[in-house]
MITI-122667 format. One record per residue (C-alpha): residue number from 1; x, y, z. Coordinates in Angstrom, 3 decimals, decimal comma, always signed. Layout:
BEGIN
[NUM; [X; Y; Z]]
...
This chain:
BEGIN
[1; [+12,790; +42,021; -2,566]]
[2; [+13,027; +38,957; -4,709]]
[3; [+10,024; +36,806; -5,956]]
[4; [+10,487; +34,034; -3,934]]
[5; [+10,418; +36,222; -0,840]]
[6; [+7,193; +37,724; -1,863]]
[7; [+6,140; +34,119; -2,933]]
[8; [+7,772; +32,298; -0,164]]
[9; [+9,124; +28,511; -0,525]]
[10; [+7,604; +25,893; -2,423]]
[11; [+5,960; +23,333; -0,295]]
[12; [+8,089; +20,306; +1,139]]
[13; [+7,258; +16,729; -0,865]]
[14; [+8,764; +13,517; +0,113]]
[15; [+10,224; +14,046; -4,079]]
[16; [+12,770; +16,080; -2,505]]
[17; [+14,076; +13,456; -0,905]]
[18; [+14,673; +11,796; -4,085]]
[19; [+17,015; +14,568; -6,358]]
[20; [+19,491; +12,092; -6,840]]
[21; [+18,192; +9,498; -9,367]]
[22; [+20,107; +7,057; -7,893]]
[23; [+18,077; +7,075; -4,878]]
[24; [+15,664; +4,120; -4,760]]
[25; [+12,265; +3,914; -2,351]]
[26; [+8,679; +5,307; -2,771]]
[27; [+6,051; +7,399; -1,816]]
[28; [+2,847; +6,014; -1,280]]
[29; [-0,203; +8,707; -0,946]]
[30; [-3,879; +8,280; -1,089]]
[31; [-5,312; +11,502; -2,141]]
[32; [-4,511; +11,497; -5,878]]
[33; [-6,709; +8,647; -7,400]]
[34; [-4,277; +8,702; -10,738]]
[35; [-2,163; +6,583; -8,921]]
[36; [-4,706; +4,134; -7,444]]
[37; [-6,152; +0,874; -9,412]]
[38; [-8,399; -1,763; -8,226]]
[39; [-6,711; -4,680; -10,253]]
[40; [-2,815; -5,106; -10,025]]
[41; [-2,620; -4,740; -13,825]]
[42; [-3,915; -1,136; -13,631]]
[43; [-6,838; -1,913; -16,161]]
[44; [-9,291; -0,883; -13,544]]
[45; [-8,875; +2,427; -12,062]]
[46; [-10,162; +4,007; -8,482]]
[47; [-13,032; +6,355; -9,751]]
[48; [-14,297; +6,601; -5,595]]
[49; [-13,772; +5,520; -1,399]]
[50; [-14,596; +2,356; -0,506]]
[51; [-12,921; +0,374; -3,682]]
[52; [-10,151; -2,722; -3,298]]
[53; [-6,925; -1,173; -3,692]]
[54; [-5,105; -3,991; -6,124]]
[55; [-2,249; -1,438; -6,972]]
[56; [-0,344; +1,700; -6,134]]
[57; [+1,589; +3,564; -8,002]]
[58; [+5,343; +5,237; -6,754]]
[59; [+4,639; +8,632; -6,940]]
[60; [+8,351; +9,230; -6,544]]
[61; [+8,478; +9,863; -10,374]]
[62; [+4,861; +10,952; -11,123]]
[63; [+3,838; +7,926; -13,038]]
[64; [+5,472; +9,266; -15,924]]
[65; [+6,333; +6,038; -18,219]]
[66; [+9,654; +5,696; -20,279]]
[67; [+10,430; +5,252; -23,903]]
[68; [+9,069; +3,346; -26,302]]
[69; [+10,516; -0,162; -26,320]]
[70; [+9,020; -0,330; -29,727]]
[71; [+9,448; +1,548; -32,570]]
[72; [+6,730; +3,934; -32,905]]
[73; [+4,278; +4,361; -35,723]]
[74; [+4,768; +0,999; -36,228]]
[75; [+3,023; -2,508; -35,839]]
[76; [+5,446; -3,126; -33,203]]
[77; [+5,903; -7,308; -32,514]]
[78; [+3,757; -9,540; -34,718]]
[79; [+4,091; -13,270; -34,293]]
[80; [+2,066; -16,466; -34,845]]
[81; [+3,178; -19,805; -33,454]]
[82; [+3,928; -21,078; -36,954]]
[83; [+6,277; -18,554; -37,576]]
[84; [+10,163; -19,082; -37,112]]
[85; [+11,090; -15,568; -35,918]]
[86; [+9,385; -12,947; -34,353]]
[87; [+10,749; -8,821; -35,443]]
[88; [+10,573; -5,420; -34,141]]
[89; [+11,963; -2,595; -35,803]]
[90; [+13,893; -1,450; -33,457]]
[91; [+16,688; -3,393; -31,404]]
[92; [+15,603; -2,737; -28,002]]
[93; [+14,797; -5,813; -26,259]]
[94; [+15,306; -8,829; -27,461]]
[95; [+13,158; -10,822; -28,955]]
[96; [+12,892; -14,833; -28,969]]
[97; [+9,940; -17,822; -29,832]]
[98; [+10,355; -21,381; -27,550]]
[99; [+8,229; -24,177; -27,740]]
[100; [+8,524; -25,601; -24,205]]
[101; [+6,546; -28,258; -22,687]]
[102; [+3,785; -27,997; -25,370]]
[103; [+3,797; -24,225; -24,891]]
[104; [+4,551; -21,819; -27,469]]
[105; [+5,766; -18,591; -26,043]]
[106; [+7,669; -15,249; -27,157]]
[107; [+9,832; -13,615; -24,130]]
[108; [+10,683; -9,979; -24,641]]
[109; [+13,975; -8,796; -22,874]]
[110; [+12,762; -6,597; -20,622]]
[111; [+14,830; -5,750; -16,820]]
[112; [+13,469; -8,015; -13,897]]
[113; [+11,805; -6,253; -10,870]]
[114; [+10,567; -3,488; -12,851]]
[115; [+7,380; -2,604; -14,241]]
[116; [+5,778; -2,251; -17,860]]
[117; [+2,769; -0,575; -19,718]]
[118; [+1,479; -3,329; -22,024]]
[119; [-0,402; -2,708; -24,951]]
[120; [-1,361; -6,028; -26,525]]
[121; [-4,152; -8,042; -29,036]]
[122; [-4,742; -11,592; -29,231]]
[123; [-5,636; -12,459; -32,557]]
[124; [-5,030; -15,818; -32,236]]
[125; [-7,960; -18,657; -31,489]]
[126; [-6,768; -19,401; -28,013]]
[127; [-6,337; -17,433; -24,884]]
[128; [-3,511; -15,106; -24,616]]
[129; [-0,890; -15,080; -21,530]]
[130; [+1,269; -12,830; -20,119]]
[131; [+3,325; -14,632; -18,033]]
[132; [+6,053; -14,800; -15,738]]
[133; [+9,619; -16,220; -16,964]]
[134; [+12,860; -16,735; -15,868]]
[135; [+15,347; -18,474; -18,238]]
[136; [+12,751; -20,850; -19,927]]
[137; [+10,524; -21,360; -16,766]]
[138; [+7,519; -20,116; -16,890]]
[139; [+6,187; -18,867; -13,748]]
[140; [+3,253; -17,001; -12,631]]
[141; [+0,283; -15,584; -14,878]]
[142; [-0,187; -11,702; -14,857]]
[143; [-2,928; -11,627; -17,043]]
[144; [-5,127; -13,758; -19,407]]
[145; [-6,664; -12,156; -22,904]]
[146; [-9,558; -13,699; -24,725]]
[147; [-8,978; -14,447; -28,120]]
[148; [-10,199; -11,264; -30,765]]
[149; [-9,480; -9,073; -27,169]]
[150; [-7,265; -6,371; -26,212]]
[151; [-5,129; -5,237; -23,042]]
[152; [-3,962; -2,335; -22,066]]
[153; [-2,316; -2,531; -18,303]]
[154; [+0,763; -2,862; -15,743]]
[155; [+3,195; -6,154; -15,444]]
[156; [+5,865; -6,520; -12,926]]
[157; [+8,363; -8,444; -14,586]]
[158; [+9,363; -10,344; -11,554]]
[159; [+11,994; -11,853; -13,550]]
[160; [+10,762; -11,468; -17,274]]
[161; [+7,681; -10,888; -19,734]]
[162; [+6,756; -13,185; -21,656]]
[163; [+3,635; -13,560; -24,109]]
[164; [+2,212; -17,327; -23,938]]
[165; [-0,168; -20,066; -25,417]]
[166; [-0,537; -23,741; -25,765]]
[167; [+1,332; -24,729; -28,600]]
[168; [-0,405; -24,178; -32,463]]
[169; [-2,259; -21,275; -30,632]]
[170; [-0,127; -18,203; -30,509]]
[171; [-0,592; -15,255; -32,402]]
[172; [-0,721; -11,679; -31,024]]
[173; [+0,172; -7,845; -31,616]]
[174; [+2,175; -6,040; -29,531]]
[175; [+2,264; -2,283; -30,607]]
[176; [+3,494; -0,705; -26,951]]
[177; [+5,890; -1,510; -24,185]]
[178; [+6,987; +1,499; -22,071]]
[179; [+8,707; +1,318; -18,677]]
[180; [+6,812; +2,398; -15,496]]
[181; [+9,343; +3,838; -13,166]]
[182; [+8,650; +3,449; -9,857]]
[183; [+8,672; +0,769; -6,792]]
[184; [+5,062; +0,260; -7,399]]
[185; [+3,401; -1,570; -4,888]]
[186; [+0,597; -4,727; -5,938]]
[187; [-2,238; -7,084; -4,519]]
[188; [-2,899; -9,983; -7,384]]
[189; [-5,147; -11,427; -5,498]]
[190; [-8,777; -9,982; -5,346]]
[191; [-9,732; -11,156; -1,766]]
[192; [-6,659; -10,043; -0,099]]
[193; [-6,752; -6,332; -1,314]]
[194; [-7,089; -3,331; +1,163]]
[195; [-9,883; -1,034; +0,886]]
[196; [-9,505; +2,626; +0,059]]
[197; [-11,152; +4,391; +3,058]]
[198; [-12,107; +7,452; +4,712]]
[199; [-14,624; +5,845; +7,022]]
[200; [-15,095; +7,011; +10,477]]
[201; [-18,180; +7,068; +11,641]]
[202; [-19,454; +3,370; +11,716]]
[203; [-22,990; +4,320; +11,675]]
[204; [-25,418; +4,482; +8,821]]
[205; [-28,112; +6,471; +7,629]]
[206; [-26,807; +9,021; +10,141]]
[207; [-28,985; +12,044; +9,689]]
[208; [-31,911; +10,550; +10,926]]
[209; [-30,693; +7,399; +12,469]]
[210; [-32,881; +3,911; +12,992]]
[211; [-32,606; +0,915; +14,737]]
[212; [-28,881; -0,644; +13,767]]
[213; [-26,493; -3,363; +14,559]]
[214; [-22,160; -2,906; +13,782]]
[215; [-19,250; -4,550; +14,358]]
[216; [-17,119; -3,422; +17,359]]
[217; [-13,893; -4,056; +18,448]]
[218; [-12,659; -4,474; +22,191]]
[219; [-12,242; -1,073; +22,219]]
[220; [-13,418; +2,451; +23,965]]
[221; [-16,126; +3,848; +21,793]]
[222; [-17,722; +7,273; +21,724]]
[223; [-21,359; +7,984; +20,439]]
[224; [-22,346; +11,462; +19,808]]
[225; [-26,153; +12,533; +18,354]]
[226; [-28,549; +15,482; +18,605]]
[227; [-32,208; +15,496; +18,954]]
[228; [-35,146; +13,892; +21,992]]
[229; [-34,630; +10,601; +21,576]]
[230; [-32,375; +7,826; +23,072]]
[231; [-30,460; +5,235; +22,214]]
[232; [-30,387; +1,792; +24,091]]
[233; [-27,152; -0,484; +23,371]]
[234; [-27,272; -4,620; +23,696]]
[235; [-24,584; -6,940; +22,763]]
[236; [-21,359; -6,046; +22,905]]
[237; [-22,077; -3,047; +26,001]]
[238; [-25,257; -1,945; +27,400]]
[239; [-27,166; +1,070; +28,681]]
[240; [-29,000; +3,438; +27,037]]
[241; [-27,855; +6,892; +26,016]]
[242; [-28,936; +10,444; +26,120]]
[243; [-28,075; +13,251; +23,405]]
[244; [-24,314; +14,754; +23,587]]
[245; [-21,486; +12,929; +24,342]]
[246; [-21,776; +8,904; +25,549]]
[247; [-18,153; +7,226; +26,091]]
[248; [-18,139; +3,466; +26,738]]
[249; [-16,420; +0,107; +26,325]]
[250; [-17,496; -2,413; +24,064]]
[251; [-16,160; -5,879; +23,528]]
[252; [-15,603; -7,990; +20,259]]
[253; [-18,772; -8,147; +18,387]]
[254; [-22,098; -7,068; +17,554]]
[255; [-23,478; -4,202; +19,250]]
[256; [-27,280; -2,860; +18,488]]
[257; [-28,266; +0,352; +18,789]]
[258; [-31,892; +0,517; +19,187]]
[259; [-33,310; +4,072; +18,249]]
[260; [-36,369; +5,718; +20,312]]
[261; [-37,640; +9,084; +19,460]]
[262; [-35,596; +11,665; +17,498]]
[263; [-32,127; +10,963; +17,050]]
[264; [-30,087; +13,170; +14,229]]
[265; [-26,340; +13,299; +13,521]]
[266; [-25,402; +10,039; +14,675]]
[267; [-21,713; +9,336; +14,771]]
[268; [-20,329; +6,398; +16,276]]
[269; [-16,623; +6,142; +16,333]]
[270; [-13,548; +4,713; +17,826]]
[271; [-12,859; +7,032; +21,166]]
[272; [-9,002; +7,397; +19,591]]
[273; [-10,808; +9,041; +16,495]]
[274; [-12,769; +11,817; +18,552]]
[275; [-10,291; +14,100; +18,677]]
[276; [-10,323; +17,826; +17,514]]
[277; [-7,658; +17,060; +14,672]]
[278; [-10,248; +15,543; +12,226]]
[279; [-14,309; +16,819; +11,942]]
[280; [-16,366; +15,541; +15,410]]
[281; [-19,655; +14,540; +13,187]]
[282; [-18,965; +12,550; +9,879]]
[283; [-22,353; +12,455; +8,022]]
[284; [-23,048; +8,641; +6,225]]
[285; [-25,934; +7,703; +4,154]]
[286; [-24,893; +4,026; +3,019]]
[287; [-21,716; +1,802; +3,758]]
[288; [-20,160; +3,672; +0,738]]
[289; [-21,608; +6,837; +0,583]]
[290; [-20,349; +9,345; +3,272]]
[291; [-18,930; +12,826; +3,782]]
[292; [-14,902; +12,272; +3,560]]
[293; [-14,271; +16,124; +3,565]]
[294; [-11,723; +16,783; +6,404]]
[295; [-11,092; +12,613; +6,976]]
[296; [-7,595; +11,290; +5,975]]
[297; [-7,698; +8,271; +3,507]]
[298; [-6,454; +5,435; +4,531]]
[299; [-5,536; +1,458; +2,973]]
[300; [-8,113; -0,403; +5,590]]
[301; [-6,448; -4,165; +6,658]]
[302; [-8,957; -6,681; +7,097]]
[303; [-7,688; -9,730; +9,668]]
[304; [-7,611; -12,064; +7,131]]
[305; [-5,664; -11,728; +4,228]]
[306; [-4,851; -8,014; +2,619]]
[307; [-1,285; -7,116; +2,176]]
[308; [+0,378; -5,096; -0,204]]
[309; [+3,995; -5,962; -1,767]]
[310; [+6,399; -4,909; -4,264]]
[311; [+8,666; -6,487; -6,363]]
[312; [+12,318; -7,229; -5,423]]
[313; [+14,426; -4,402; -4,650]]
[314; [+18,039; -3,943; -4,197]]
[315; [+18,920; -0,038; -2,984]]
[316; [+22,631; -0,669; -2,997]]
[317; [+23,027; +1,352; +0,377]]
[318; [+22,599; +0,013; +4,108]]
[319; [+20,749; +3,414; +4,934]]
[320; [+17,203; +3,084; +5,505]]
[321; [+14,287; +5,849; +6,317]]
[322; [+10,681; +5,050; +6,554]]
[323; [+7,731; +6,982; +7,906]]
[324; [+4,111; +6,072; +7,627]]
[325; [+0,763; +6,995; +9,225]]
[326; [-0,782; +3,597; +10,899]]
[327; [-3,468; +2,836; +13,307]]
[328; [-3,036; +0,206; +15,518]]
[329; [-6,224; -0,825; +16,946]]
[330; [-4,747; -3,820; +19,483]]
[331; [-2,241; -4,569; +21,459]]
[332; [-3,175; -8,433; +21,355]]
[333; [-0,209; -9,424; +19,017]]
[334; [+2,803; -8,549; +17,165]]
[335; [+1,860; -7,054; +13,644]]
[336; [+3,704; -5,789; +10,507]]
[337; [+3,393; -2,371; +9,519]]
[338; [+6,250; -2,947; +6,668]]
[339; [+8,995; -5,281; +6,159]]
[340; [+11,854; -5,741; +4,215]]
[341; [+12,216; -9,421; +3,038]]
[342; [+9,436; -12,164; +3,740]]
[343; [+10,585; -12,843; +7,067]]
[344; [+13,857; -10,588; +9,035]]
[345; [+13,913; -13,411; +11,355]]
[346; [+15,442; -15,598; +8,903]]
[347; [+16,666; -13,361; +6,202]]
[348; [+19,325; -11,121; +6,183]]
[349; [+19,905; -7,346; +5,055]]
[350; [+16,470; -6,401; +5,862]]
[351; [+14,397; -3,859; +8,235]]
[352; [+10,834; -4,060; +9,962]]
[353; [+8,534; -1,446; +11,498]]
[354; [+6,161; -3,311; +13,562]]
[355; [+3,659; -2,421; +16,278]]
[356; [+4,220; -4,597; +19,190]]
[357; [+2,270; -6,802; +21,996]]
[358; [+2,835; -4,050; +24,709]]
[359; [+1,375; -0,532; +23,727]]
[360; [+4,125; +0,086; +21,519]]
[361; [+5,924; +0,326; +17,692]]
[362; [+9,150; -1,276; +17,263]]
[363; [+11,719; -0,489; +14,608]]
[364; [+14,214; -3,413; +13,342]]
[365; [+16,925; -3,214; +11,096]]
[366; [+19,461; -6,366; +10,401]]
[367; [+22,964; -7,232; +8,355]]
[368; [+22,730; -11,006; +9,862]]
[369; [+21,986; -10,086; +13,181]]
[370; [+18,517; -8,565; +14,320]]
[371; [+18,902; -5,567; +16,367]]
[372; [+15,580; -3,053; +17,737]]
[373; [+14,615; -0,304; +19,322]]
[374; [+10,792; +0,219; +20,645]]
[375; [+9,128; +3,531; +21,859]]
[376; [+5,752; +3,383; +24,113]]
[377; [+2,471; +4,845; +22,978]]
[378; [-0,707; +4,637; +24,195]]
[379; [-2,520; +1,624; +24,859]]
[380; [-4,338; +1,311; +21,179]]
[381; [-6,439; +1,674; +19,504]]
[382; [-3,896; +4,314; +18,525]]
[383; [-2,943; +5,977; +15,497]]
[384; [+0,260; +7,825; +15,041]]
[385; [+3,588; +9,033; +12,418]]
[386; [+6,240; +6,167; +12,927]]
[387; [+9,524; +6,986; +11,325]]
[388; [+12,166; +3,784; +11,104]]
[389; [+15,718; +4,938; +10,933]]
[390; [+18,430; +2,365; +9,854]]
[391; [+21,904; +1,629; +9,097]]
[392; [+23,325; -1,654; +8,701]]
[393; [+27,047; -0,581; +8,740]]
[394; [+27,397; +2,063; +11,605]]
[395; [+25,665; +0,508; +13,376]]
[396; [+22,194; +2,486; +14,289]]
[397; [+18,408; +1,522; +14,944]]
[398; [+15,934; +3,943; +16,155]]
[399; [+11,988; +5,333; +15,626]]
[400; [+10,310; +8,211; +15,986]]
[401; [+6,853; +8,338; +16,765]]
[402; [+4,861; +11,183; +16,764]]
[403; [+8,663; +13,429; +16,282]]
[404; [+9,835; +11,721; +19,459]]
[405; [+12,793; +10,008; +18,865]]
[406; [+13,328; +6,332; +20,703]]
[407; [+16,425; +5,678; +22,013]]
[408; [+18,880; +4,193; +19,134]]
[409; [+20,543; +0,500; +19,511]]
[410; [+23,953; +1,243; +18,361]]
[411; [+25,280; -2,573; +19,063]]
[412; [+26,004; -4,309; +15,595]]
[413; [+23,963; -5,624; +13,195]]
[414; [+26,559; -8,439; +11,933]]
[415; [+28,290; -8,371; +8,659]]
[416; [+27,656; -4,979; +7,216]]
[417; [+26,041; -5,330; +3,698]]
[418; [+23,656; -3,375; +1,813]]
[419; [+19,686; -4,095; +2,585]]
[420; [+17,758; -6,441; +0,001]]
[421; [+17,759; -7,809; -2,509]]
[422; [+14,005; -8,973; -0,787]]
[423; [+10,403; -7,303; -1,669]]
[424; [+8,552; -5,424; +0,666]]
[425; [+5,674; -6,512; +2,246]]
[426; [+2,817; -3,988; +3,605]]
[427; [+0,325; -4,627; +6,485]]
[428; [+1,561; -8,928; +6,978]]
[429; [+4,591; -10,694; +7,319]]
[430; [+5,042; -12,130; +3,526]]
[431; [+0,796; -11,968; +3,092]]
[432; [+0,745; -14,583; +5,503]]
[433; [+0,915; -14,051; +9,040]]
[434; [+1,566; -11,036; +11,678]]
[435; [-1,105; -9,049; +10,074]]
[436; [-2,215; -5,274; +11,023]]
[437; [-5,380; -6,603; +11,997]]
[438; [-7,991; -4,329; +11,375]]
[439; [-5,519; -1,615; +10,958]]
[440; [-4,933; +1,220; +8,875]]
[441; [-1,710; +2,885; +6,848]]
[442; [-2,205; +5,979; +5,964]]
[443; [+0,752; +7,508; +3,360]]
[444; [+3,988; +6,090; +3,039]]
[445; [+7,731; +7,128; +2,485]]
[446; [+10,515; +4,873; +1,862]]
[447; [+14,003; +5,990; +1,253]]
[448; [+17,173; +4,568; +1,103]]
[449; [+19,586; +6,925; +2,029]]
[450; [+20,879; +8,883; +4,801]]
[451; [+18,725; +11,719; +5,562]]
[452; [+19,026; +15,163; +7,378]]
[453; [+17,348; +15,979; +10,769]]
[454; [+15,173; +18,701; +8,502]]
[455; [+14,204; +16,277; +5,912]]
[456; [+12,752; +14,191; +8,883]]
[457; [+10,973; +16,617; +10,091]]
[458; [+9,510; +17,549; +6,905]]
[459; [+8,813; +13,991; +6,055]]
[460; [+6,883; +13,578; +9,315]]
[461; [+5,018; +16,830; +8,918]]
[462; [+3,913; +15,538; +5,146]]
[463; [+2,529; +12,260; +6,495]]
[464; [+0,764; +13,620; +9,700]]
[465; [-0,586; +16,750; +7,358]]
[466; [-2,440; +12,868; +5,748]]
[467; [-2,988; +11,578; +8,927]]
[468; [-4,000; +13,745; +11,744]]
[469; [-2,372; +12,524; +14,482]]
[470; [-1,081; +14,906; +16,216]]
C-alpha cells in the first residue's frame, strides 16, 4: 500500500486550476486575513470582522512578491530635484527625471497593470507622491508621504510608477521595489469599501436582550429566543412574540423590538439564513463583537457606493470560468455580481454574472454581440454558488447555480476575439450603478481557461464549503 493511499489525496484548491503559469484569473477568499488590507496600498492590514476591506490580495500565487528591482544591500534610487540623473545599481527598470508643468518627477519602468511593493523615504521638504503616469501624463495619486516620512505599501501601476513633487522639492530614497504577482483586487476610496463580515444575527447584546430598534429589509425574517418573556414588534411588522420560533414579514425600515420579562439568546436573522447549514443561534455582544465560529465571511455591499476592481487585464484566451458565493437579498433590480469591462453593453470582449429583476442569476458573455443564459432561484433574499461559463469563439454561455447547470446559448457572440483588455469590477457596474444592494460575495474564482467537468465541481464544492448554501 503506498503513502498516499494510507494518506489519501491532498485537498482540492482553486491553485490547481492554475498549474500552467500562463493561466491568468484569481482567487479571492476571506478566511486568511494575510491577504486582506483596509487601505488599497496595503499599509493597513485586517487584524479582525467588521473592518473596510480597501484591498485583496490574489491568492492564486500566495502573495509571494518577485525579485528585487533594485540591487540589494544597496541604497537603491537616490535623487533630489537638483540633480541631473537619477542611478541604481542595477539595470532593471529604467530610470528617468522630467520637469513637467512645474512638477519634478522620477518614473521608474515598471510593467502597467501590475502591482508593486514600495519601500520609499521622503527626505525632501515637500510632500512626496506616488503617482500615476503614462508617457509624461501624470494621472492619479496612489499615495502621499510627509516630508522626513516613510512608506512601505502596494501600487497598481495602472500604466506606470512614478515618484512626484512640485518642482525644487524632490528628493527621496527608494531602497525596494518587488513585484506582487497576482490580479489583486482594490477600493481607493475609503467610503466605498465593503466590510469584512460574518454577521448574522442583527441583534445586539443577545444574551440577555433589551429593548432595540434595526434596520430591516422587505424581507421574511425569523426571530428565535429562550426564556419567560416576550417580545412586541412596531414599525416595520407588528405583534408580539413568544419564546421558540417567530417567522414574519417585515418591510423597509426600522423595526423595534420591545423586550418584557426574560428574554436570552436572541437571534434575529434573515429567514434565508435559518437554515441547518450554518449555527441556528449566533451570540453578539456589540455591532463588532460577535461569535463568527461556524458563519462564512463575507465582503458586505452597502447600496451606495462599495465596489471592488482590479486593474486591466488581458487573459489572451476567449475561455472564461467564474464561480462565487453571493447573496442576493432583492429581486427589485438588475445588479452586478462581477463584470468584465465597465459596461458589456457597450464594450466588447467582456462577460457579466448578474442577478436579475425576476428571482434569478444571469450569466453574459460577449465578442461584439451580447449573448445570456439565466437559471431561476428562489425569490431572494437568496444566497447561492453561481458558476459563469464562457467562450467567445465556440460559441457557449451558460451558469450553474447551486451545481445545476442552465441551459447554454450556443448562438454567436460576434467576431470571436479574446476577452479584455477591461478591469473587473465587483459588486457595481464600473462603481457606479447596478449595485448588489445590500448584498454579499462570499469567495471568488476567476479563470481564464477551459476547464474540466471535475474541476467545476471541485471549484463549486470549494466556494460552497465558504458559503453554506447548500
Amino acid at each position: 500500500m503506498s503513502l498516499l493511499t494510507v494518506l489519501g489525496s491532498p485537498p482540492f484548491t482553486p491553485r490547481s486550476l492554475f498549474r500552467s503559469t500562463s493561466t491568468i484569473g484569481a482567487i479571492y477568499d476571506y478566511d486568511d486575513f494575510s491577504y486582506l488590507y483596509q487601505k488599497a496600498d496595503g499599509s493597513v492590514p485586517i487584524t479582525a470582522l467588521e473592518q473596510p476591506v480597501g484591498l485583496v490580495v490574489d491568492q492564486r500565487w500566495g502573495g509571494v512578491l518577485g525579485s528585487e528591482l533594485l540591487a540589494t544591500g544597496t541604497t537603491g534610487l537616490v535623487g533630489t530635484s537638483t540633480a541631473a540623473s537619477y542611478k541604481t545599481s542595477t539595470g532593471a527598470g529604467s530610470v528617468t527625471r522630467v520637469d513637467v508643468s512645474n512638477q519634478s518627477y522620477v518614473k521608474f519602468g515598471v510593467t502597467a497593470s501590475r502591482w508593486y511593493r514600495i519601500s520609499v523615504t521622503n527626505t525632501g521638504p515637500a510632500q512626496l507622491l506616488i503617482r500615476d503616469i503614462s508617457g509624461t501624463t501624470i494621472l492619479s495619486t496612489f499615495a502621499t508621504i510627509a516630508s522626513g516620512a516613510s512608506f512601505t505599501g502596494y501600487i497598481p501601476a495602472i500604466s506606470g510608477i512614478c515618484f512626484c513633487a512640485n518642482a525644487g522639492s524632490l528628493s527621496f530614497t527608494l531602497t525596494s521595489i518587488r513585484e506582487l504577482p497576482g490580479l489583486h483586487a482594490y477600493q481607493s476610496t475609503d467610503a466605498a469599501r465593503p466590510v469584512l463580515s460574518a454577521r448574522y444575527n442583527l441583534l445586539v447584546g443577545t444574551a440577555t436582550l433589551a429593548t432595540q430598534s434595526v434596520t430591516t429589509l422587505a424581507a421574511s425574517y425569523t426571530l428565535t429566543f429562550t426564556g419567560s418573556g416576550t417580545v412586541t414588534l412596531s414599525g416595520t411588522a407588528t405583534g408580539v412574540k413568544s419564546a421558540g420560533t417567530n417567522v414574519f414579514t417585515a418591510t423597509a425600515g426600522t423595526l423595534t423590538l420591545t423586550v418584557s420579562g426574560s428574554v436570552r439568546r436572541a437571534d434575529l436573522r434573515l429567514t434565508a439564513d435559518a437554515n441547518s447549514r450554518i449555527p441556528a443561534y449566533q451570540r453578539v455582544d456589540t455591532s463588532t463583537s460577535y461569535d463568527s465560529a461556524g458563519f462564512p465571511r463575507f465582503l458586505r455591499i452597502d447600496a451606495t457606493d462599495d465596489f471592488l476592481q482590479t486593474a486591466s487585464v488581458d487573459p489572451g484566451t476567449d475561455k472564461v470560468f467564474v464561480c462565487a458565493g453571493v447573496t442576493k437579498v432583492s429581486d427589485a433590480a438588475t445588479q452586478i455580481v462581477v463584470e468584465l469591462s465597465s459596461n458589456t453593453a457597450t464594450k466588447t470582449n467582456a462577460f457579466l454574472l448578474i442577478s436579475t429583476t425576476a428571482p434569478a442569476i444571469a450569466f453574459g458573455s460577449k465578442g461584439t454581440t451580447y449573448k445570456e443564459s439565466t437559471k431561476a432561484v428562489p425569490a431572494g433574499p437568496v444566497t447561492a454558488v453561481a458558476s459563469l461559463l464562457g467562450d467567445i469563439g465556440a460559441p457557449s454561455v451558460s451558469g450553474r447555480v447551486n451545481g445545476d447547470a442552465s441551459t447554454p446559448t450556443t448562438t454567436t457572440q460576434g467576431t470571436a476575439a479574446n476577452y479584455g483588455p477591461h478591469p473587473i469590477y465587483i459588486g457595481a457596474r464600473a462603481g457606479t450603478s447596478l449595485r448588489l444592494n445590500n448584498g454579499r460575495i462570499y469567495p471568488m474564482v476567476i479563470c481564464f481557461k477551459a476547464v474540466t467537468a471535475g474541476e467545476i465541481a471541485a471549484t463549486e464544492a470549494w466556494v460552497n464549503a465558504r458559503t453554506r448554501a447548500y
